[in-house]
C-alpha positions, -999 to +999 in steps of 0.1 A: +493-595-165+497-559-164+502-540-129+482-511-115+516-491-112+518-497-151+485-491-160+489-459-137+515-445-149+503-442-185+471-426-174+487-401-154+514-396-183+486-392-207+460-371-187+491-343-178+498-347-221+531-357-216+554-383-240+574-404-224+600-388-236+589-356-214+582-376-187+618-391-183+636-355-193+613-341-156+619-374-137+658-372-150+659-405-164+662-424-198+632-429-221+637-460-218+631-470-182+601-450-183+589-471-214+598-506-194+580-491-165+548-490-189+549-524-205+559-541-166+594-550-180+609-531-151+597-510-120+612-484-106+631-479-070+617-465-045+629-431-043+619-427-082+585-439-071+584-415-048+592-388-070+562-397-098+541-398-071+553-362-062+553-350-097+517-362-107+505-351-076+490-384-060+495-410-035+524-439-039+496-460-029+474-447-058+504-453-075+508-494-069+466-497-066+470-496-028+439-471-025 
């Protein structure tokens, strides 16, 4: 089963028109931790989580479907 962050995350990615790739260059991290972060193979600390949350503007708790 698929988690709110994931599910989150790839709207938010896709809404702002962004590839993963983009995503990772702004959030300074591999392509492929943002694509684990996606499929729920992998989460991401909690400063990094802080940080999407800052880039796309919302809420950690919008984040992990805490609203």
């Amino acid at each position: 089963m698929k988690s709110k962050f994931t599910e989150r995350l790839k709207e938010l990615r896709a809404e702002s028109g962004l590839t993963q790739k983009q995503l990772a260059e702004n959030l300074n991290v591999c392509k492929s931790a943002v694509s684990a972060w996606e499929i729920g193979r992998n989460q991401p600390d909690y400063d990094l989580l802080i940080d999407i949350a800052d880039f796309f503007k919302v809420s950690v708790d919008f984040l992990v479907g805490k609203d």
